[in-house]
N, C-alpha and C positions, 0 to 999 in steps of 0.2 A: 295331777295338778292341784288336787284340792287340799293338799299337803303340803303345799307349794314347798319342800323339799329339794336340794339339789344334791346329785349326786356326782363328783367329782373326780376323774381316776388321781392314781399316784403323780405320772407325771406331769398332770395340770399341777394338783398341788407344789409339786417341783417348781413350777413355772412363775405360780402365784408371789409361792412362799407363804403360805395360810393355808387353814384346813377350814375352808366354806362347807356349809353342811346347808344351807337354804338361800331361798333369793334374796331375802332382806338383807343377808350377812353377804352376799354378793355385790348387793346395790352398793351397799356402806363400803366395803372394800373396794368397787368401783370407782367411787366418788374420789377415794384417795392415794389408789392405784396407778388408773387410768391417766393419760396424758390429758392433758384439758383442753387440746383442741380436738384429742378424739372422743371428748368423753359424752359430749348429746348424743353423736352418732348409734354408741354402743348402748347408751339408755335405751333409744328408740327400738334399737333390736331387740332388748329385753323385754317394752314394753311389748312389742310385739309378739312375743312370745307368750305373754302373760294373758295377752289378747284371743291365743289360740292359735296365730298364726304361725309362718315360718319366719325364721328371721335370713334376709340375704346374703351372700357375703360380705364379708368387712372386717377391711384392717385396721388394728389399730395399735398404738403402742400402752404395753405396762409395765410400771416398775418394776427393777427385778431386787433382792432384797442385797444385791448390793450398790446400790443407789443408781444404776444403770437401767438403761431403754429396752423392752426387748419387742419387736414385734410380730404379732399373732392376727394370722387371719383366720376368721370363723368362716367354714369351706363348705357348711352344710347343716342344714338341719331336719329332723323327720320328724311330723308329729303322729304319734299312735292315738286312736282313738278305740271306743267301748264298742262294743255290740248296736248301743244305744246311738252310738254317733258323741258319746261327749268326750273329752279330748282326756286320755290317761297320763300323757307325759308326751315330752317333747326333746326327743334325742338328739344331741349335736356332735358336730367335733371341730377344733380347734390346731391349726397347723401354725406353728412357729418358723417362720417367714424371714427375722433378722439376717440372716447371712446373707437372701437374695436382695433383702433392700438395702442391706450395706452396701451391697457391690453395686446396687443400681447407684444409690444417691452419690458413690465415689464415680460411678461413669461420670453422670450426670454434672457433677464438679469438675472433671477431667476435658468433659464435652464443652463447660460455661467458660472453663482457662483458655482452650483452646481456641476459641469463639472473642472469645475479651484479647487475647493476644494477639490473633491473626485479625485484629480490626476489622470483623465483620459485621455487616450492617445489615440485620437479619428484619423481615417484616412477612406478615400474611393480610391477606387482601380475599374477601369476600366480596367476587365479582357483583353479584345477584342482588347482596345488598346494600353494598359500598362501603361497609367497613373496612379499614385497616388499623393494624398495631406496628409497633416497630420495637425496636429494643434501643438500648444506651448508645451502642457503636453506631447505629443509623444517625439518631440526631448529632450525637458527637461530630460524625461525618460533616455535616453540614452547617455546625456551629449551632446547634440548639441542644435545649435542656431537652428531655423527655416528656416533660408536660405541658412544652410549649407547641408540639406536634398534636395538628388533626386526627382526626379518628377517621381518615380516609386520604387517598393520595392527590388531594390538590395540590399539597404543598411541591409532591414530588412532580406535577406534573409542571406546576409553574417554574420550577428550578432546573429543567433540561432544556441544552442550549438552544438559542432560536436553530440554530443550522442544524442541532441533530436529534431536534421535534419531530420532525412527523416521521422520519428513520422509523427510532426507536417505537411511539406509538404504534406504528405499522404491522411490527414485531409480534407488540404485545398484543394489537389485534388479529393478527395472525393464528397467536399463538391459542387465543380463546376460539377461534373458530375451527383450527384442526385438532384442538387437543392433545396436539402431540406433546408428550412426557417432561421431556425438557428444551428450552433453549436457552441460549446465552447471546449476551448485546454489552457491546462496550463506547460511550458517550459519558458527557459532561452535564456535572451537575454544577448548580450557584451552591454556593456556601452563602452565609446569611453577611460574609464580612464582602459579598460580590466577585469572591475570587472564582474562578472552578477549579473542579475534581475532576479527573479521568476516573469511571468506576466501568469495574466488569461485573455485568448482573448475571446471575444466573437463576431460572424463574423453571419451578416444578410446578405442575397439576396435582397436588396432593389429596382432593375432595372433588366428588360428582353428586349430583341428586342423584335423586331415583328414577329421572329421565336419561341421565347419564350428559348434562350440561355441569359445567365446571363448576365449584359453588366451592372451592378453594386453592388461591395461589401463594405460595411460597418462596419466597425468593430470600437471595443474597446478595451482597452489594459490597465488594472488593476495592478499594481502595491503590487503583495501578497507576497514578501521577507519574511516579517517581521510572514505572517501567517504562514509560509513554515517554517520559523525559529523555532516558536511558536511550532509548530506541530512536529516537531524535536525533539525539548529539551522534551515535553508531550511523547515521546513515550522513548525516555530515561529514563528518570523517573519513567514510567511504569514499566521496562525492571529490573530498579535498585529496583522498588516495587516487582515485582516479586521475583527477587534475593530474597530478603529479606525474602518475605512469603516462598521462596524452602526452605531458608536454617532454618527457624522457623518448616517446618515441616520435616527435616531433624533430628531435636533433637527431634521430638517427636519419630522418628524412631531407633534411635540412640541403646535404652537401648533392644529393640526387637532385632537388627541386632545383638549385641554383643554377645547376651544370645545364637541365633544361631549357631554362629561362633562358641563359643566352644562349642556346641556340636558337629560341626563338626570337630573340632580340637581333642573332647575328642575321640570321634571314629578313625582317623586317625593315633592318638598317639595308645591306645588301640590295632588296628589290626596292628599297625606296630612290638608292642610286642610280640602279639603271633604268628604273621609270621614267626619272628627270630626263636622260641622255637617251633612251634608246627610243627605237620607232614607236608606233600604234600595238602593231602584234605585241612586241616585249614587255609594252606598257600595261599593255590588259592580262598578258602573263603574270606579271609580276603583281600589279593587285590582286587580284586572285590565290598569288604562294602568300601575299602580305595576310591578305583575311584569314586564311585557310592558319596563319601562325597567330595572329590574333585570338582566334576562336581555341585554339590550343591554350595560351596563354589563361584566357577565361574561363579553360573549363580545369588547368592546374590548379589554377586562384581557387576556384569554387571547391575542389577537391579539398584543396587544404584547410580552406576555413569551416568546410563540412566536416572537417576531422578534428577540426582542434577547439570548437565552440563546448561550451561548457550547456547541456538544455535537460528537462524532465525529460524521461524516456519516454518515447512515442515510437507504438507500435504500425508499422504498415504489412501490407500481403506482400512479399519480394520471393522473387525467384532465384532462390541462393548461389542458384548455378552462373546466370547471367550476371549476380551482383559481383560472383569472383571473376566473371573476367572483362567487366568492369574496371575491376581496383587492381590489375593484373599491373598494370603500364605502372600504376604507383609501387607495386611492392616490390618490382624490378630496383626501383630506383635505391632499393638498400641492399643492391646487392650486386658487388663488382666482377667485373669479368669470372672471376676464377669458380664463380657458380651456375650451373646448369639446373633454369628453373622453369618446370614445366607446367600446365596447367591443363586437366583432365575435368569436363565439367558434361554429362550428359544431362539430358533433359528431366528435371524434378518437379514436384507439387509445389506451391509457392506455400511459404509458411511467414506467419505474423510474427516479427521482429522491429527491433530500432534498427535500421541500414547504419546509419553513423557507428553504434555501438557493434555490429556486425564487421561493418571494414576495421575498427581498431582491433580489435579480437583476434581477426583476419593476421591485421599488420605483426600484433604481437608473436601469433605462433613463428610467423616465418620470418623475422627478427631474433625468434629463440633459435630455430636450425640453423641460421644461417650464424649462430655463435657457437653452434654444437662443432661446426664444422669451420676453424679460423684459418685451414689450408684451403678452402675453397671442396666444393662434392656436388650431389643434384640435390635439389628440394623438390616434390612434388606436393602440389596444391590437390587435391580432388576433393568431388563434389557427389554423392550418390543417395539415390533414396532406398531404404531397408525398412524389410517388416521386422520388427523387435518383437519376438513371441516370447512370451509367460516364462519359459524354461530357459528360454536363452541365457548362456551366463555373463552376457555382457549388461543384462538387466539389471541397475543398480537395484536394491532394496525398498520398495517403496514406490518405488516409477512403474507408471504405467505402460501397457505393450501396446503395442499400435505402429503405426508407421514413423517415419520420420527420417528428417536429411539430413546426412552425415558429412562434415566436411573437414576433412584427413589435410594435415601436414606431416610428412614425411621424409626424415630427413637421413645421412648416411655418415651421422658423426660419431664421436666415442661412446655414446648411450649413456645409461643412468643406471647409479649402482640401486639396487632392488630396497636397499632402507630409507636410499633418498626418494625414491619415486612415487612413494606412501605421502609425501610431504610438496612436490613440486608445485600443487596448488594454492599451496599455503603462501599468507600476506608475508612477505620480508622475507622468505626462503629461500636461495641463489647459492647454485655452488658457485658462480664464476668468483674472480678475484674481486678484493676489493675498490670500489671506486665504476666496477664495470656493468654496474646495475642497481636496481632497488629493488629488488626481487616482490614487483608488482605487477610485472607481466601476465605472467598466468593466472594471479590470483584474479588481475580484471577478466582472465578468458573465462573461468571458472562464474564469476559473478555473472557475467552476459547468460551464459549459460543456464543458470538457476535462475532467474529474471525471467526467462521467458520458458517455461517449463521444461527444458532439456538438462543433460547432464554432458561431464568431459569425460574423457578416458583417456588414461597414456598408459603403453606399452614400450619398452624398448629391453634391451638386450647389450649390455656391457659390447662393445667395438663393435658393432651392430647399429648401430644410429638408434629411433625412438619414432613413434608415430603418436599423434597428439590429435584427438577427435571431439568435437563438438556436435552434437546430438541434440536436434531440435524436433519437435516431436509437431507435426502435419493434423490439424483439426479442422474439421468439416464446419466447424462455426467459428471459427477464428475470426475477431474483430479486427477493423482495421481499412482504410481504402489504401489500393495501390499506387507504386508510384507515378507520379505527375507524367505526365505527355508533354508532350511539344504543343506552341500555340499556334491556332489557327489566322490568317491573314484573316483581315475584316475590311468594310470599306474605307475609303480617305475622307479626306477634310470637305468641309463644305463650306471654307473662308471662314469658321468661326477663328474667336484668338483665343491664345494661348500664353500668360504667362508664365516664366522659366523662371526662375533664380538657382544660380551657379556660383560660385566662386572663382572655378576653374575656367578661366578663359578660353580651351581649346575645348573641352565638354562641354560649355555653353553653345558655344558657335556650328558644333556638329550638331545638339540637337537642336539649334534654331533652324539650321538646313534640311534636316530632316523633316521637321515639322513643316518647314515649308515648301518644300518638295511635295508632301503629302496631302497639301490643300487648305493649308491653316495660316493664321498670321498670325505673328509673335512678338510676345512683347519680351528684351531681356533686363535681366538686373543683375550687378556684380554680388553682390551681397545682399542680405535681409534688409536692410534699413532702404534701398533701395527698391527691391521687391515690396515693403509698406507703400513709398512713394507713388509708387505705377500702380499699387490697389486704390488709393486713395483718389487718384485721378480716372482711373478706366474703369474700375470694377465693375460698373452699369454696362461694359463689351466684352469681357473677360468670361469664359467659359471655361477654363479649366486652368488650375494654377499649379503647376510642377514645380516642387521645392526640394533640394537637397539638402539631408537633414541636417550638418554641419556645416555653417558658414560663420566668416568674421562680420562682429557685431551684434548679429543675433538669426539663431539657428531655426528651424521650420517651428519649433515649440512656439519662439517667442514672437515670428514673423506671423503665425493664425493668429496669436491672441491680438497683436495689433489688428492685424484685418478686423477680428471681430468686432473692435470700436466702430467701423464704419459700417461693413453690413457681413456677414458671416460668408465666406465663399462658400458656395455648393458642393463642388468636386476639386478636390483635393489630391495629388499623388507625392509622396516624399519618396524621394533617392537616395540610393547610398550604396557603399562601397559592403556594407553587411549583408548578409544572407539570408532570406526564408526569415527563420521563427527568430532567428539572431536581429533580425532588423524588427520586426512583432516586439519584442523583448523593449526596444528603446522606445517604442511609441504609448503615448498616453496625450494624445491630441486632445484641444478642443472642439475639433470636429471630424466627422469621418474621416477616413482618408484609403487610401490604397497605397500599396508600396511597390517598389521596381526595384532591383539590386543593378549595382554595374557590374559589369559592362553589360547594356540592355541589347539586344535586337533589334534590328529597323523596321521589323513587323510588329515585333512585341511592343514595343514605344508607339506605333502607330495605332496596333490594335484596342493597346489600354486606353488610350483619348478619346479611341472612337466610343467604345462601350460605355465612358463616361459619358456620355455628352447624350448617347443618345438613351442612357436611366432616368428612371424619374428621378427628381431631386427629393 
């Protein structure tokens, strides 16, 4: 060292392009070699050298002498020392690096395209001390520059929507307290012009201290508007395909329900005849066949409008077995003599389905066979529960094994040739002629299907007919309560009143009789403007005010709001010809109310008065 001397191989000199013989001639050549932003770095190393020490590794770039970059990492150095301890010289070596930092810096640029193209909106966050960065595409996301973002996630925390705040925090507090490696959350952020964003986050643990608590998160932030849109308009469409297929197998029902109807209409007429004319006995017979066709009539009505109302699917616990012979009397009705249609149903585990979505499903299968088969043959309906094991090969790919209810149509017509049968579930796909279908039948069976975690399967066999199975898979935590019961008889009246308002003069008049039979005293109105009148006058005696939800002049909406001017009625019940969630669907009262569908029950009408009357207000 006291020579300060360098000594050089060939192929540094190669590298150089000079022949250094000392350090000075080194420095100097450094000075105008070296890159200038590596160039203190490489000083300090030398100085260290000079120092006696070692110098670390360090890269850096130098000219090469055809006016190009080359970069060289210094990978080592040994200092030799005397006997004495003082330092003889200081050995190094030098590795020329350029081809692996080429290929880094072209990833690296490959990586930033990729990043800048796929509009990603990248950021890390230092839990422990509340730091965050973000990049261009993040604030871009959100309608900001780069430099108008915090250096910590307020801004992000303020910009996600009220309804899928505490979600998503949840998440991320979640995710800091188990450490688990990665999760993803997809929510809505503000953009600065008030619009939102649908983003999908994806958030890594990429840093722990040395406690092993998290002290860096990494995330991404996807930009999926457009797929959330996408996804939107697909289930509308579905919704409005649906529609379509109800109301197509609606006409196939159509000429069944009618032929019904009058006969319940013919019996109705019939006993009302000879009630008038015949004795006591005939007379109590015959109300008794009247009611008994009545209660037919209402539970067709209800059938039908359970089938053809358009609602979000709601799951219940059903017993698939009982629910098919249930719907057994309706799915007769699309099928004329010249078919033999059986129905096989043992006892099953009840499993969580939509019942509605279940009987059209139902309707469609045996709507198909019975077109498989336009000479007339058997259909068989069944119903059975199976263990579905791992190896089974009826196990679609991906589906889970376990139990589950299987419920078979089976029919005996020309079958299906083996390339169509790949496709049968498919939306618009129909071999029949034109005009004799929308070939959306099975696609809605297939959908019900995958909606409630099962799958379909069909089998058949060219002049063989075709068996067509739905596969709902049985979970021991299946949500969902069962279906409703019959109501309980309650006490009667205790002479409080009751206003009515009707339209209908003969539904007026039965449930003013009713009600008064029952112990009440009634006040009636032909219509809402009328029903005002008698609140207006009585209201200070009126305990329960029964309104049917469509009258001339003005309907139960507009007959509350009047009330309300004088004093707000307490108990409230609207009627109507709609159904369950179908009648829910038209209410948006100004004050509670309870609903009743027609044709009501002489307990059920008495029972709901009573329960009113005797709740607190």
């Amino acid at each position: 060292m006291a020579t300060r001397t360098l000594g050089v191989s060939t192929e540094l000199r190669g590298w150089f392009g000079s022949d250094i013989r000392d350090v000075p001639g080194f420095i100097r050549y450094a000075r105008g070699a070296v890159h200038p932003s590596d160039l203190d770095e490489v000083l300090r190393c030398v100085q260290a050298v000079l120092d006696g020490g070692a110098a670390p590794p360090t890269l850096f770039r130098v000219r090469t002498t055809e006016g190009g970059w080359r970069y060289v990492r210094q990978v080592g150095s040994r200092v030799i020392t005397s006997d004495t301890g003082d330092v003889e010289c200081v050995v190094g070596a030098m590795q020329d690096v350029t081809w692996t930092e080429q290929r880094m810096e072209r990833s690296e640029r490959l990586l930033q395209r990729a990043v800048d193209g796929g509009g990603l909106g990248l950021w890390e966050w230092n839990p422990q001390t509340g730091h965050a960065a973000y990049n261009t595409a993040w604030a871009d996301m959100l309608g900001y520059s780069l430099s108008e973002l915090p250096a910590d996630m307020s801004l992000w925390r303020a910009s996600i929507h009220p309804a899928d705040r505490r979600r998503v925090l949840q998440v991320f507090d979640d995710h800091l307290r188990s450490g688990e490696a990665r999760v993803r959350v997809t929510y809505r952020l503000k953009r600065r012009d008030d619009t939102y964003r649908h983003v999908l986050s994806t958030v890594l643990v990429t840093e722990r201290d040395a406690r092993g608590a998290v002290s860096r998160l990494t995330g991404a932030h996807m930009d999926v508007t457009e797929l959330m849109e996408a996804n939107e308009a697909r289930e509308r469409l579905e919704s409005q395909l649906a529609r379509t297929q109800r109301m197509e197998s609606l006409g196939q029902l159509a000429g069944g329900i009618a032929h019904d109807f009058n006969n319940l209409l013919q019996v109705i007429s019939a006993y009302s005849e000879l009630a008038e004319t015949g004795g006591p006995e005939e007379r109590d017979r015959g109300l008794q066949d009247i009611r008994k066709a009545a209660m037919g009539a209402s539970a067709l009505t209800r059938q039908l409008l359970a089938f053809s109302r358009s609602e979000p699917r709601t799951s219940v616990l059903v017993d698939l077995s009982a629910r098919v012979r249930d719907i057994a009397p309706m799915l007769r009705r699309v099928l004329d003599n010249h078919y033999r249609f059986t129905v096989t149903t043992p006892r099953v585990e009840r499993v969580s389905v939509d019942p509605n979505l279940f009987d059209q499903a139902v309707l469609n299968l045996v709507i198909n066979a019975r077109d498989a088969m336009p000479r007339g043959g058997e259909i068989r309906l069944e119903s059975a529960l199976v263990d579905l094991a791992s190896g089974d090969p009826r196990r679609p790919p991906g589906h889970a094994a376990g139990t589950h209810v299987v419920v078979s149509v089976v029919d005996q017509g020309v079958g299906i040739a083996p390339p169509d049968l790949e496709h049968v579930f498919a939306p618009f796909f129909t071999t029949k002629a034109a005009g004799k279908g929308t070939g959306l039948g099975l696609a809605m069976v297939y959908g019900f299907a995958t909606q409630h975690g099962g799958f379909v399967r069909a089998t058949s066999e060219l002049g063989h007919g075709a068996t067509f199975e739905v596969w709902i898979p049985v979970r021991v935590d299946a949500e969902g309560t069962s279906e409703a019961g019959a109501d309980v008889a309650v006490p009667l009246g205790k002479g409080e009143t009751v206003l009515v308002a009707d339209d209908d003069k003969a539904v007026r008049h039965v449930m003013q009789r009713t009600l008064e039979r029952g112990g009440y005293k009634v006040l009636c109105a032909a219509d809402g403007l009328e029903a005002v009148a008698l609140w207006q006058e009585h209201h200070a005696d009126v305990g329960v005010v029964i309104l049917d939800l469509v009258m001339p002049h003005a309907g139960a909406h507009e007959v509350l709001a009047e009330m309300l001017k004088v004093r707000a009625p307490a108990r409230v019940m609207v009627v109507s010809g709609y159904l369950g969630s179908a009648l829910n669907d038209e209410l948006e009262m100004p004050v509670p109310t309870v609903t009743m569908s027609k044709p009501w029950q002489r307990d059920h009408l008495l029972g709901t008065v009573r329960r009113l009357l005797d709740s607190d207000d």
